[in-house]
C-alpha positions, 0 to 999 in steps of 0.5 A: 352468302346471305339470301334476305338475311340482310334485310331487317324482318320489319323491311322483309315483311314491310316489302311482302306486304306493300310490294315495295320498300324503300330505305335510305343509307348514311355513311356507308362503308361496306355492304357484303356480298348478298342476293335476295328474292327481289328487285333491287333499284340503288341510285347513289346520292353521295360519294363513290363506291365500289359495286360487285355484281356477279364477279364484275366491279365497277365503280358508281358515283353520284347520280349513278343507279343500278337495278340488280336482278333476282338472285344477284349476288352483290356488294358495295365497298367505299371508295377509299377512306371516304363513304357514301349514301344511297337509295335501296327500292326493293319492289316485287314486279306484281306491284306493276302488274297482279299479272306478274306475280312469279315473274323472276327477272326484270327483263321479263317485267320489261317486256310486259304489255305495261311496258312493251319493250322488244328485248331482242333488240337490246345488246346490253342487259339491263339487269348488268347495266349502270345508268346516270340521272342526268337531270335528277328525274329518276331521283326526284321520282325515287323521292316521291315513292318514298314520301308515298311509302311513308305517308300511306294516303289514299291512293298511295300504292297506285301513285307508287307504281305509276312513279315505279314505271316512270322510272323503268320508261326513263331507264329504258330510253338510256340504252342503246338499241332498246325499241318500244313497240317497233316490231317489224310490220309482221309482228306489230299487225300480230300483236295489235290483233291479239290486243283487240281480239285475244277474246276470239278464235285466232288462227295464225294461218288465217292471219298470214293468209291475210296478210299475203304471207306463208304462215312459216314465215310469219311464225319465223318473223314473230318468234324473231322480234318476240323471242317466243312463238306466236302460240305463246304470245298468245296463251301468255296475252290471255293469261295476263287479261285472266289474272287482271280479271281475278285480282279485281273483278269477281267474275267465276273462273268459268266466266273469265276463262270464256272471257279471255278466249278459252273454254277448257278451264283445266287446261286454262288453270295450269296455264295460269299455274305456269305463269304465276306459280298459284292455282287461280283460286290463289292468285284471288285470293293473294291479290283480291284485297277490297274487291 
């Protein structure tokens, strides 16, 4: 089984470089079976083909796309004696966001504060889910990526990151029971909080006082629409602020920590560790480039 060994070294490091590479293919018959360390967007603009994810085939025809996750083992075959065409993004989620650096599925990059999708709700995963542009929007926004790719104008990583989340938005509204910010009223005065004083001292107790509920519940009902404690929402929100702040600012750790509302650094740096995989002195260092 191939793990980016499919990838031309150019594409590899072209995909390193920009945080997202976009290739078209012609006349394709087979594709083998192969996983790699990325997400992968395929749309198909021409004939039919015979897609294996992970043991499940299904068939995608013209119009159809995918968004195969980290470490999915897949292959396409043609249809019959014909071939087909098709778009390949391959994006590393922290070209959404600096702060997603060591993100490993796109669930997780869809439930980030860019985007804020409740997951819970969703009966399907997106990453296993086939989808159809209807009215060609994905497909013309795919195209606007790859003119962007190939020009490289000023500006071009942002516009191709805005098109990138148009794209996922689009996506999202397809499935069923996907909600955007419709927490139950708990949670959406918890998350609204955490948004406007993630800076300060929060005390949840203090919080479900105010709110006139007992504080287990209100932790019951957080870790039920969210999926994680409201201690982790928390350390996380921070986290994410923290690292926006070292990939474009050039405050001191010390400063940015006291800035989002911490002030035991060392305890802060392994929090960022966990998040990202890199100290915080890497992270700046990976991400600070013209700052």
């Amino acid at each position: 089984m191939n793990i980016d060994l499919h990838l031309e070294k150019a594409t590899y490091m072209s995909l390193q470089k920009e945080k997202c590479t976009l290739l078209m293919h012609q006349n394709v018959k087979t594709v083998p079976m192969h996983e790699h360390s990325f997400l992968e967007l395929s749309y198909i603009l021409r004939g039919s083909a015979e897609h294996t994810l992970d043991g499940s085939t299904d068939v995608l025809n013209s119009g159809d796309y995918l968004i195969v996750d980290y470490g999915g083992r897949h292959s396409y075959r043609a249809c019959g004696e014909g071939d087909f065409d098709n778009y390949d993004c391959l994006f590393l989620p922290e070209l959404l966001d600096p702060a997603l650096q060591g993100t490993r599925s796109l669930r997780a990059v869809l439930e980030h504060y860019l985007l804020h999708f409740n997951m819970n709700a969703i009966v399907k995963d997106p990453a296993r889910a086939i989808f159809h542009d209807e009215d060609g929007s994905v497909r013309q926004l795919i195209e606007k990526i790859h003119t962007e790719l190939q020009k490289k104008e000023a500006g071009f990583a942002e516009l191709t990151r805005c098109y990138l989340v148009e794209i996922l938005l689009l996506t999202m509204r397809k499935i069923d029971g996907v909600q955007n910010s419709s927490y139950g009223e708990i949670t959406a005065f918890l998350t609204a909080y955490v948004e406007k004083h993630y800076a300060e001292q929060i005390s949840l107790g203090a919080l479900a006082a105010q709110m006139n509920y007992s504080l287990p519940y209100v932790s019951q009902r957080f870790k039920a629409d969210t999926g994680v404690t409201f201690m982790r929402y928390l350390q996380d929100y921070r986290v994410t602020r923290a690292c926006r702040l070292l990939a474009n600012t050039r405050m001191s750790f010390a400063q940015i920590t006291e800035a989002v509302g911490y002030f035991d650094f060392k305890c802060f740096a392994q929090l960022i560790k966990r998040n990202t995989g890199l100290s915080p002195s890497a992270f700046r260092r990976k991400h600070r480039e013209g700052v």
